[in-house]
C-alpha positions in Angstrom: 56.4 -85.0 212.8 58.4 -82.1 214.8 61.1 -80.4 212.2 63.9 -79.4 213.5 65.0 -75.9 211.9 68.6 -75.6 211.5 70.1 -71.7 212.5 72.9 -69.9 212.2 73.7 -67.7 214.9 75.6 -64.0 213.6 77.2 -62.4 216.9 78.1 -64.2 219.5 77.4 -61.7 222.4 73.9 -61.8 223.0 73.4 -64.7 220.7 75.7 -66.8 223.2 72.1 -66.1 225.1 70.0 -67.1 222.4 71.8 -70.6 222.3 72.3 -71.4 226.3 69.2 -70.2 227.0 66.6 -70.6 223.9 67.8 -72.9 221.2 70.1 -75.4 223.7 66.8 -75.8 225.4 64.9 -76.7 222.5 67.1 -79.5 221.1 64.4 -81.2 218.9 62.8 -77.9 217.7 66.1 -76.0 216.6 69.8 -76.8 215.7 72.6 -74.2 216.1 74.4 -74.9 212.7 76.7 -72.2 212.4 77.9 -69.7 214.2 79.5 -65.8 212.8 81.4 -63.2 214.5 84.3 -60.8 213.9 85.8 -62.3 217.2 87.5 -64.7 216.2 88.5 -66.1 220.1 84.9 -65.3 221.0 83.9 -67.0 217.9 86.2 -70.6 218.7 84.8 -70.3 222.5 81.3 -70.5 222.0 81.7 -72.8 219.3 83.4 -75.3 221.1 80.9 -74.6 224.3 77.9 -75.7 222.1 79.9 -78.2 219.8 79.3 -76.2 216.8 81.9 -77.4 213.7 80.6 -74.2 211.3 82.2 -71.0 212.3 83.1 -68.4 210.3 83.4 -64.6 210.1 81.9 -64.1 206.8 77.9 -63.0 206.5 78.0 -63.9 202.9 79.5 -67.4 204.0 76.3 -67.9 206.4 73.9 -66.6 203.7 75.3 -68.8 201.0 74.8 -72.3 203.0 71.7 -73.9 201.9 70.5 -76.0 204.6 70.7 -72.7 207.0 67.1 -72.3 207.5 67.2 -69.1 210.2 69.3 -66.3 210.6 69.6 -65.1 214.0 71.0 -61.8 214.0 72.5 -60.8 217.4 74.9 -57.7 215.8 75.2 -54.6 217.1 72.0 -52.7 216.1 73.4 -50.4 213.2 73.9 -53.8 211.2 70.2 -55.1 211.8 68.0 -53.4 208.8 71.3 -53.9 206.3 71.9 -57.6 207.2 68.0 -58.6 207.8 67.2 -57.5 204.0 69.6 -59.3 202.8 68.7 -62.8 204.7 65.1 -62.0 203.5 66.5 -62.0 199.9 68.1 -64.4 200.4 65.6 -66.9 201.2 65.9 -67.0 205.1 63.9 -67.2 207.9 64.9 -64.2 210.1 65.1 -63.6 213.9 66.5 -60.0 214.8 67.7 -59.0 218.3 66.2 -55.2 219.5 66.3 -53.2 217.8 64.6 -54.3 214.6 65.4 -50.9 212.9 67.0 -47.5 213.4 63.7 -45.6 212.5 60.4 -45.9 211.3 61.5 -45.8 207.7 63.8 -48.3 207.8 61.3 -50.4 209.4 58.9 -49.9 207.1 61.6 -51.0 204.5 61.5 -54.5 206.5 57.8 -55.1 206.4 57.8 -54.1 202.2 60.7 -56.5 202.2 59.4 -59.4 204.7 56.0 -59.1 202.3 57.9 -60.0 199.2 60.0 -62.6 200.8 59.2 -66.5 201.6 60.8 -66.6 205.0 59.6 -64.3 207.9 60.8 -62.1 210.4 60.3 -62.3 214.2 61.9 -59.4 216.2 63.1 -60.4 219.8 60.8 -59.1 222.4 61.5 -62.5 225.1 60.4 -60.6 228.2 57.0 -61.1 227.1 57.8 -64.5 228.3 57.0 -66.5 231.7 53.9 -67.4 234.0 53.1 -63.9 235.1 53.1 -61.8 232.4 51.1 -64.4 230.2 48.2 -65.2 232.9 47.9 -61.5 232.7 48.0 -61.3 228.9 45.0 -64.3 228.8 42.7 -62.4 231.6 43.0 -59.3 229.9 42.4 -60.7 226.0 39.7 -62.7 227.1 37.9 -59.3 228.3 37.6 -59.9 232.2 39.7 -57.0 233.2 37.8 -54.3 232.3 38.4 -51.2 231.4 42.1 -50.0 231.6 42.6 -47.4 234.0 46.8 -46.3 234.2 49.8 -48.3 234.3 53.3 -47.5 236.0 56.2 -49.0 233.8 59.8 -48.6 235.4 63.2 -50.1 234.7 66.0 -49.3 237.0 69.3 -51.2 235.6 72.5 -50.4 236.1 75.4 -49.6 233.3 78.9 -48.6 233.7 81.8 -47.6 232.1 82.9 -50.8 231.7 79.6 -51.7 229.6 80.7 -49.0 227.7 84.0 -50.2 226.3 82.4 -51.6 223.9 82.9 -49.3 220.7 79.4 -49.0 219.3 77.7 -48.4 222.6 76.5 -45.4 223.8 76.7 -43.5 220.4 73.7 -42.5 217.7 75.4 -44.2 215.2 76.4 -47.5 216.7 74.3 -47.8 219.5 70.9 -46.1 217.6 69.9 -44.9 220.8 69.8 -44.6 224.6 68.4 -46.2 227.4 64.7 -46.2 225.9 65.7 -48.0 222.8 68.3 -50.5 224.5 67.1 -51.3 227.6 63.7 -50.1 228.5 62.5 -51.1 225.2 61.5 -54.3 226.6 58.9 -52.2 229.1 57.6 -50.3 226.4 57.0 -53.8 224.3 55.1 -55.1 227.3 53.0 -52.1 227.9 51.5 -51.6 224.3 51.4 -55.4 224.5 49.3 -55.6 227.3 47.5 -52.2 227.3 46.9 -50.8 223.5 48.2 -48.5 221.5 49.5 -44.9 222.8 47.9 -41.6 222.1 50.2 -39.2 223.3 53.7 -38.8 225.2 55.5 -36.3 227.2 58.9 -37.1 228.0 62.2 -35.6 229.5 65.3 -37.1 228.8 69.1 -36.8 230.2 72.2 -38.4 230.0 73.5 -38.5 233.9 75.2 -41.7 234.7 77.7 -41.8 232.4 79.9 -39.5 229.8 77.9 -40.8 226.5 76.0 -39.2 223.5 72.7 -41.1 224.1 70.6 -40.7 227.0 70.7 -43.2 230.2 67.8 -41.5 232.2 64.3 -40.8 231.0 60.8 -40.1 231.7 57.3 -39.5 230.6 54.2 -39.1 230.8 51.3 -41.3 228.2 47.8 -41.4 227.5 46.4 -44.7 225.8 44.3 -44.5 222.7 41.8 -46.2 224.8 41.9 -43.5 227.5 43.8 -45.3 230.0 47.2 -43.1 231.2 50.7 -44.6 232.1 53.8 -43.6 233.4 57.4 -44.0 232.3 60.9 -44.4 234.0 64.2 -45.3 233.3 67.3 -45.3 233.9 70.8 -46.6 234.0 72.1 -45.2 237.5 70.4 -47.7 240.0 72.4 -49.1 242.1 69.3 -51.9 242.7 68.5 -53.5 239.8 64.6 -53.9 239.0 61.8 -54.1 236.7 58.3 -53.1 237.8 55.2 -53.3 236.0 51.9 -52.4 237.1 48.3 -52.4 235.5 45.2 -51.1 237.0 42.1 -52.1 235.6 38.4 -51.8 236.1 38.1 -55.1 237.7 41.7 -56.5 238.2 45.5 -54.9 239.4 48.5 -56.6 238.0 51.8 -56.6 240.0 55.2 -58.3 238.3 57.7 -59.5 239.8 61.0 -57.3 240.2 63.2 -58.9 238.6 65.5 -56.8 236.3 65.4 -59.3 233.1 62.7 -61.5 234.0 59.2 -59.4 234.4 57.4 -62.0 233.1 58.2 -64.4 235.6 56.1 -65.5 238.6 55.1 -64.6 241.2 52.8 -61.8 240.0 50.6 -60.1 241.9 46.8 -61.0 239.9 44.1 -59.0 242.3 40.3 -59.2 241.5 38.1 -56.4 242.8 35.2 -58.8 244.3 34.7 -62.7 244.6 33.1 -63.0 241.5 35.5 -61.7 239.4 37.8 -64.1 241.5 36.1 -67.2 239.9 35.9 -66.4 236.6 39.7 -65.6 236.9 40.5 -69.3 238.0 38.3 -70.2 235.7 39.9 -68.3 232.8 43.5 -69.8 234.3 41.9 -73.7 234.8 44.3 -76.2 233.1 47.4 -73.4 233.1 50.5 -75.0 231.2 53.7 -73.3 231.9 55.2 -70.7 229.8 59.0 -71.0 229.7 60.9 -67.2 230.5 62.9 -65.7 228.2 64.2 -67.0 224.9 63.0 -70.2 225.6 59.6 -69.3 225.9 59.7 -67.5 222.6 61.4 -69.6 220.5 58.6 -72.6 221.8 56.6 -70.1 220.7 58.3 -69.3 217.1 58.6 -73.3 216.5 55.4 -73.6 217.0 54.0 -70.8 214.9 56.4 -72.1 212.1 54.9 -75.3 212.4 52.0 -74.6 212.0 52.1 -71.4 209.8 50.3 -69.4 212.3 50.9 -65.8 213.5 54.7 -65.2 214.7 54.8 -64.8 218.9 56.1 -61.0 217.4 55.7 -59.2 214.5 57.2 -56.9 212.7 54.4 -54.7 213.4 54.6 -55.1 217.1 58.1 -54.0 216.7 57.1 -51.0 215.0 54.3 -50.2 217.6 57.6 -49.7 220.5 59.6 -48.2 217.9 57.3 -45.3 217.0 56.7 -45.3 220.9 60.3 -44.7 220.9 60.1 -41.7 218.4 57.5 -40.3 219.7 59.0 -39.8 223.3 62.4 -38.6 221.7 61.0 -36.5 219.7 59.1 -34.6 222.8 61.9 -34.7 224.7 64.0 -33.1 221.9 60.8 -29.9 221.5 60.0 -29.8 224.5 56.3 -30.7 223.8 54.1 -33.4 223.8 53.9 -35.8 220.4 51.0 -37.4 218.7 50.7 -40.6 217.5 50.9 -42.3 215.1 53.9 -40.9 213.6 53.4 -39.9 210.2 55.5 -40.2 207.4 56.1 -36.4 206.8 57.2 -36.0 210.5 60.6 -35.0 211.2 61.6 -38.0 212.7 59.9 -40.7 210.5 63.6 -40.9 208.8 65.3 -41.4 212.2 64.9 -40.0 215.6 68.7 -39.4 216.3 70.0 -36.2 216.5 72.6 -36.9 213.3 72.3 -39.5 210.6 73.4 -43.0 211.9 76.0 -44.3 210.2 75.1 -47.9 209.7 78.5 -48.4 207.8 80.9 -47.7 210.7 81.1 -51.3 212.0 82.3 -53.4 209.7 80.9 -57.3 209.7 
């Protein structure tokens, strides 16, 4: 029989997304019990949208209420390595919006912790979700691609200062980062996730679109551990919105879609390099059920692997994978030089790749 996990919801920006477009979707596998925010008109809005009696703007409150099974934590990302340990210890299944952690240490912290614990943690990584991206993900893990040649990752959004109004945002110690760790985050998540691990980076950064600390504009250069190279781009100036992924391998291109916060989505572009390669594709694909987008794809995904005890749809280690991706292309951009990976501990930005120590403390729950 199907449980049906009851979660409390802590922020109610993003995590109005979580609910309209994951859990509200989902009404046998999850139950929004509870809802937490500072804002307290946000807070009675989205409560009475989704007919949620518990609200309250007390973490401690949430943590304390016994037949909370998961912790959603949707808070602006200095909060997310603080508040995550302490659901852990609390007993909690935990689901943590990007970013997972503010640097390699800290998550490193969160695995130790998520070890120790009885619940688990799943880091939020939905654009891996939809039609596209997964076909691509089963012909590739099922070894009919081929040898990986390059990939061209790109996301072109489009932030201004009105996005910025927001207090925490576009600072190192609210924020964490720019538009790699907030925004094209989701890119980098899709290309280790579909092409390997990362040998090397070269990247430039800037901060061009608007009058912030982090940056909003970035490139760079990669080459695989498997050999394979890719490229990098991002920024926060484009006045067309789009997301564009592309994977060349030995036997088989892959083309997304463009759609800025949807990659994963049909129609994608699936191109063999002969006939034969074009029937053991379909063949591969024969009986195809459809992956939801988004968050409801991945919570289906996280009931499921609940239910069953298996493997979480993401990890903690996959977050790790894009954030030391992250350091790794701040870090050349900062010397001027390319980086290594992995990142070890005695590197100079294991402990955090801003330029000053975050200040996890400035934003009170």
């Amino acid at each position: 029989m199907t449980k049906t996990w009851n979660v409390a919801v802590i922020g109610c920006g993003i995590g109005h997304n979580h609910i309209a477009e994951g859990y509200a979707k989902l009404p046998r596998q999850f139950r929004v019990l509870a809802l937490c925010d500072l804002d307290r008109k946000r807070l009675q809005t989205v409560g009475a949208e989704f007919s949620v009696e518990r609200r309250t703007a007390s973490f401690r409150d949430v943590l304390d209420m016994d037949d909370v099974d998961i912790v959603d934590i949707c808070t602006p990302p200095a909060l997310h390595v603080d508040q995550s340990m302490e659901a852990l210890a609390a007993g909690k299944y935990v689901i943590c919006e990007k970013p997972a952690a503010g640097s390699l240490a800290d998550v490193d912290r969160l695995i130790a912790a998520e070890k120790a614990a009885r619940g688990r943690l799943m880091p939020v990584f939905q654009y891996r979700y939809g039609n596209g991206l997964q076909k691509a993900k089963r012909i590739i893990d099922a070894g009919l691609a081929g040898k990986p040649y390059l990939a061209t990752v790109e996301t072109a959004w489009k932030r201004g200062p009105g996005y910025y109004e927001v207090k925490w945002r576009g600072h190192w110690d609210g924020e964490l980062g720019g538009v790699l760790l907030t925004h094209a985050i989701h890119s980098i998540d899709i290309l280790t996730y579909l092409m390997g691990p990362v040998a090397s980076v070269f990247a430039c950064t800037a901060t061009r679109v608007n009058p912030i600390e982090v940056e909003d504009c970035a490139v760079a250069c990669l080459t695989m551990r498997s050999g394979a190279l890719a490229s990098l781009a991002a920024t926060l100036g484009s006045q067309n919105e789009i997301s564009r992924l592309r994977f060349h391998f030995e036997r088989v291109t892959f083309e997304s879609c463009l759609e800025p916060y949807a990659p994963g989505n049909d129609p994608w572009q699936i191109i063999a390099s002969s006939k034969a390669t074009e029937a053991a594709l379909a063949e591969a694909l024969h009986g195809w059920r459809d992956v939801a987008p988004g968050f409801a794809g991945l919570l289906a995904a996280y009931h499921e692997a609940l239910e069953t005890g298996g493997p979480l749809p993401v990890t903690l280690a996959d977050a790790r994978a894009s954030l030391e991706l992250v350091t790794a292309l701040l870090a050349s951009s900062e010397h001027g030089q390319p980086t290594q990976l992995p990142i070890a501990r005695d590197h100079d930005k294991y402990q955090g790749w801003q330029p000053r120590k975050s200040l996890p403390g400035s934003y009170d729950r």
